[in-house]
N, C-alpha and C positions, 0 to 999 in steps of 0.2 A: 531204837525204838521209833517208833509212826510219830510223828509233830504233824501230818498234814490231815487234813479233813476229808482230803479227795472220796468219793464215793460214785463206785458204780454201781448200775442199775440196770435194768431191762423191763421198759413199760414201752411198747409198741415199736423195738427199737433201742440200741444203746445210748445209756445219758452218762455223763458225766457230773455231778451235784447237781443233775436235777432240769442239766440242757443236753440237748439232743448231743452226739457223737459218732461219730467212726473208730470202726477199730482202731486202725492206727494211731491215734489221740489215744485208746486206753491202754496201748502194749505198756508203754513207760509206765502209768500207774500202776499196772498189773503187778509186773515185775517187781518193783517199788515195797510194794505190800506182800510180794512171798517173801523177798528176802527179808524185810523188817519182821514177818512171822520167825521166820529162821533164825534172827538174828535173836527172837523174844524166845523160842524155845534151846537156844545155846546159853541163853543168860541163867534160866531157871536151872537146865543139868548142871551146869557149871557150881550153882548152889548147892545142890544137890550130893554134885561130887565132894566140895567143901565142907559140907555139912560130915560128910565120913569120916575128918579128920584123916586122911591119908597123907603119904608121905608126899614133899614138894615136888618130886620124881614122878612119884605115881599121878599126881594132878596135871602137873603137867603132860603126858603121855594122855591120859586121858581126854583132854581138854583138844589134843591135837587127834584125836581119834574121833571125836566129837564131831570138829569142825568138817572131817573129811567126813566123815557120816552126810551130815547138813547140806556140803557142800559149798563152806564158806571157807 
């Protein structure tokens, strides 16, 4: 899950909370915020799957088919 506040933006120019930036300064954030997306929509299917009451076999398998989906 995201803990940080980081926030990019585009007003005349990339900012970073709100001070100017270069790309390079927001690759890391970027990156940062797809995987925490990905990490937040593995957690929800995972629920998901659980919620099916399936077998620990099948959750599992699933879960690893997930990930490789995601790409985590």
């Amino acid at each position: 899950m995201r803990t940080s506040t980081d926030r990019i933006t585009w007003r005349n120019g990339f900012r970073l909370n709100g001070e100017p930036a270069e790309i390079i300064d927001l690759q890391e954030v970027f990156e940062a915020n797809v995987y925490a997306k990905k990490l937040e929509v593995y957690e929800q299917r995972k629920a998901e799957i659980r919620d099916k009451c399936v077998s620990s076999t099948d959750y599992e398998y699933a879960c690893q088919c997930l990930a490789e989906v995601l790409g985590i």
